[in-house]
C-alpha positions as CSV (number, residue, x, y, z in Angstrom):
1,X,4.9,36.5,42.5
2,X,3.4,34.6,39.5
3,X,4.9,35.6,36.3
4,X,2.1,35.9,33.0
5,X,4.4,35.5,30.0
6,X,4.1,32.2,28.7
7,X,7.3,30.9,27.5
8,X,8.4,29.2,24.5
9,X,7.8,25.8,25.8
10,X,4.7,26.7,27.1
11,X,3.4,27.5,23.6
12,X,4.9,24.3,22.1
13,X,3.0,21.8,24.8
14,X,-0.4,23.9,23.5
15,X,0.1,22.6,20.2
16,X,-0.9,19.4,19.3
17,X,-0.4,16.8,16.8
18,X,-2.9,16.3,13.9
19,X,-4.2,13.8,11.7
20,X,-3.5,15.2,7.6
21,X,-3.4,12.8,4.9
22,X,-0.4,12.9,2.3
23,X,-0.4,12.5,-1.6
24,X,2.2,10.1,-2.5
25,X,4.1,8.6,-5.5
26,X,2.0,5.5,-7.4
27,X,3.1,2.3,-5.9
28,X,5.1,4.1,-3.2
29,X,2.3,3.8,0.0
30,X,4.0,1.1,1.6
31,X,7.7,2.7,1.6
32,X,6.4,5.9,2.5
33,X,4.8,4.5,5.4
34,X,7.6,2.6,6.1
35,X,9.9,5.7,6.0
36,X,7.7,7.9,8.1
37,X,8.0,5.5,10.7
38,X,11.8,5.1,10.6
39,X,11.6,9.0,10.9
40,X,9.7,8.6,14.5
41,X,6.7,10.1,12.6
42,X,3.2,8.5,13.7
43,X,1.8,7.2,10.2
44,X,-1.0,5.0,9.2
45,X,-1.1,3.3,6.1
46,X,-5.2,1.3,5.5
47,X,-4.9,-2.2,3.9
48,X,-7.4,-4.4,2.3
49,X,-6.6,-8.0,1.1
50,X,-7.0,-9.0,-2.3
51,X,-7.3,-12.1,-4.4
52,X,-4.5,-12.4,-6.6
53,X,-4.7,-15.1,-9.5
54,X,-2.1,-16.3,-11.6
55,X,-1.8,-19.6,-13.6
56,X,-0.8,-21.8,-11.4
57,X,-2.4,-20.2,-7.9
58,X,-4.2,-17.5,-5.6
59,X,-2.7,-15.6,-3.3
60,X,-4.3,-13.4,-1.0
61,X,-2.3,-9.9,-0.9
62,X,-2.4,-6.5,1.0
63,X,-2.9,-3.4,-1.0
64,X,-3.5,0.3,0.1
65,X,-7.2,1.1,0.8
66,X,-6.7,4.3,-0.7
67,X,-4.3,4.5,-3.4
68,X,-1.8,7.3,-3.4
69,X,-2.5,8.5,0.1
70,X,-1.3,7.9,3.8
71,X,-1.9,9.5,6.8
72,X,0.2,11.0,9.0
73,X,0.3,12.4,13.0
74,X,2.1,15.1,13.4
75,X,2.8,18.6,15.0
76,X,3.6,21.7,12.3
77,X,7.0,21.8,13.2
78,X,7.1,18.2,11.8
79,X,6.0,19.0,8.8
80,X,9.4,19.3,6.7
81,X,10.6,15.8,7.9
82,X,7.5,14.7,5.9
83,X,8.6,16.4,3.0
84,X,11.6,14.5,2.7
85,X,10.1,11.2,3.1
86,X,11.4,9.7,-0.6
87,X,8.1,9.4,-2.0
88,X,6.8,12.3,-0.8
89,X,4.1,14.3,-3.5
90,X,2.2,16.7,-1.1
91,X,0.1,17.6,1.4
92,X,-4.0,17.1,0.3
93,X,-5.2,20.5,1.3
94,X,-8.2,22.2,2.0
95,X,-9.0,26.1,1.3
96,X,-5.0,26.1,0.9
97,X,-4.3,24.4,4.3
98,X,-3.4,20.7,4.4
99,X,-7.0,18.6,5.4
100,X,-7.6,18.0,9.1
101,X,-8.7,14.4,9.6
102,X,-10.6,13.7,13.0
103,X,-9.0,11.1,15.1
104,X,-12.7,9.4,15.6
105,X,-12.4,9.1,11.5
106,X,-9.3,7.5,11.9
107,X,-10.4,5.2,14.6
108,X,-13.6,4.6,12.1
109,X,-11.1,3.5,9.2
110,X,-9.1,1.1,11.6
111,X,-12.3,-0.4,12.4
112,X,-14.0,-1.1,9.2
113,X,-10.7,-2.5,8.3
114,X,-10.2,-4.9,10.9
115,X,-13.0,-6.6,10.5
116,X,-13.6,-5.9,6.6
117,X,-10.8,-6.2,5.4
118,X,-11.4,-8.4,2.1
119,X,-15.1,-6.6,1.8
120,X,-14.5,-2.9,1.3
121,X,-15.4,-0.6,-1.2
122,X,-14.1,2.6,-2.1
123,X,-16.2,5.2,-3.5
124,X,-15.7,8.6,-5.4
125,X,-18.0,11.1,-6.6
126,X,-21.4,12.8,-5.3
127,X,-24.1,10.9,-2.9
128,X,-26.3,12.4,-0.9
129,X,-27.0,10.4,1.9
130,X,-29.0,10.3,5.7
131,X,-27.3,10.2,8.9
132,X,-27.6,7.0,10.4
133,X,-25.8,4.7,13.0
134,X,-24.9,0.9,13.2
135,X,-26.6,-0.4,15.7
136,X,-25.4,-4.3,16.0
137,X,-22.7,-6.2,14.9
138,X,-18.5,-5.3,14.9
139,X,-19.1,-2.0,14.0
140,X,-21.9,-0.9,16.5
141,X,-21.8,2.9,17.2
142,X,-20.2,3.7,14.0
143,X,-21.5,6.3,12.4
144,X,-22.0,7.3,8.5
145,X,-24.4,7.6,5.6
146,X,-27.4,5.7,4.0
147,X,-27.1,6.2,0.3
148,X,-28.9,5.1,-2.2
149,X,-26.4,2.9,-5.0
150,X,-27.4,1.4,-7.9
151,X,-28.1,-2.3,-6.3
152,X,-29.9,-0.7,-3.4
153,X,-29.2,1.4,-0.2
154,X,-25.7,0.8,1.4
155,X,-24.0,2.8,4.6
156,X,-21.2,4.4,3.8
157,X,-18.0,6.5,6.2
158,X,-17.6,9.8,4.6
159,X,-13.8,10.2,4.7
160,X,-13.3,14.3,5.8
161,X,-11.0,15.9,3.5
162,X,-10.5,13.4,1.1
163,X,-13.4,13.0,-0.9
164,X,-13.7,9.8,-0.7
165,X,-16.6,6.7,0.9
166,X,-15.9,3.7,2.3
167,X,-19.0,1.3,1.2
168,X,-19.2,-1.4,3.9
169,X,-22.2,-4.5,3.5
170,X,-24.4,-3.6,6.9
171,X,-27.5,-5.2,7.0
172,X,-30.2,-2.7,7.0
173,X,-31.8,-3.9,10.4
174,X,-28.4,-3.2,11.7
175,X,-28.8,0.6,10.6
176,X,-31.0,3.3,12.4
177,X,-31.6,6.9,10.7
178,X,-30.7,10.1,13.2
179,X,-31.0,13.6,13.3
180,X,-33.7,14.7,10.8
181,X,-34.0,11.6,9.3
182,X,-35.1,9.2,12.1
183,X,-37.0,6.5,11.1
184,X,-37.3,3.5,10.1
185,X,-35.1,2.9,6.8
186,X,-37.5,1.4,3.7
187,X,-35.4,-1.3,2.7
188,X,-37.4,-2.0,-0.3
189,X,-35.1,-2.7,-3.8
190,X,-35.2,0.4,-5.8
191,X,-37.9,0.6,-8.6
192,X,-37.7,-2.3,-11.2
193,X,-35.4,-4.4,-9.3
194,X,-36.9,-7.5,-7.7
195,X,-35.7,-8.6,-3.9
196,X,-34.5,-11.5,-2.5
197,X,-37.1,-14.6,-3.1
């Protein structure tokens, strides 16, 4: 005869580990990360390279995408281990629980940053922008924003839960509008601003 009380263990394989994203010391992303891993926890810490000049030479460097933050994978019973990582500020939160990043967002951010690595922008702040999708190139299937930016209309990756856009140089006949807004995009400069000759 089957039993119907679910056991301890049986609750514990339900759960599931989750993306969150952590706010850390300045200048402490890559220790942190390096920590979390020691500790067995999943962590992922996004890079971009950067030209760094001094007198005598360039160098290129790799420096956190987003400054101050990392995420991390893990189950809530992991959570204090991530406390204690040395470094450790909080957890970003939303309506008092830490933020839920989706693991497609994560895969998005791995993307862009393989193959735009040295051409990425971060954004902050208010844009309202259309639902499209990239439709050739690297980063076809990707999915985002067309915004309108000072020097013209750019597709951006909303980041869930951080508040935060990744600007990344699509050329607008890679880019089709979905959902309401499907269409063609008017890639006309905005008003006052002349195109390319």
């Amino acid at each position: 005869m089957s039993s119907l009380i679910t056991s301890n263990d049986d609750s514990k394989r339900e759960e599931k580990r989750v993306w969150h994203v952590i706010y850390v010391k300045a200048r402490h992303e890559k220790s942190v990360h390096s920590d979390l891993i020691t500790r067995k926890i999943e962590s992922y810490l996004p890079l971009r390279k950067e030209v760094h000049k001094w007198s005598d030479r360039k160098k290129w460097i790799e420096v956190p995408l987003f400054s101050s933050y990392v995420f991390v994978n893990v189950y809530p019973a992991e959570f204090n281990r991530v406390y204690l990582t040395p470094g450790f500020v909080k957890f970003v939160s939303t309506n008092g629980k830490p933020s839920v990043i989706p693991d497609r967002q994560i895969e998005d951010i791995r993307r862009v940053v393989d193959y735009f690595a040295t051409d990425i922008e971060v954004l902050e702040g208010s844009y309202a922008g259309a639902e499209a999708e990239v439709t050739a190139g690297p980063l076809t299937g990707l999915r985002g924003e067309v915004v309108e930016l000072v020097n013209g209309k750019s597709f951006v990756i909303r980041i869930e839960g951080l508040d935060k856009l990744l600007n990344v140089k699509v050329p607008v006949s890679a880019v089709r509008l979905i959902g309401e807004h499907a269409g063609a995009i008017d890639s006309r400069p905005p008003s006052g601003e002349k195109g390319p000759e």
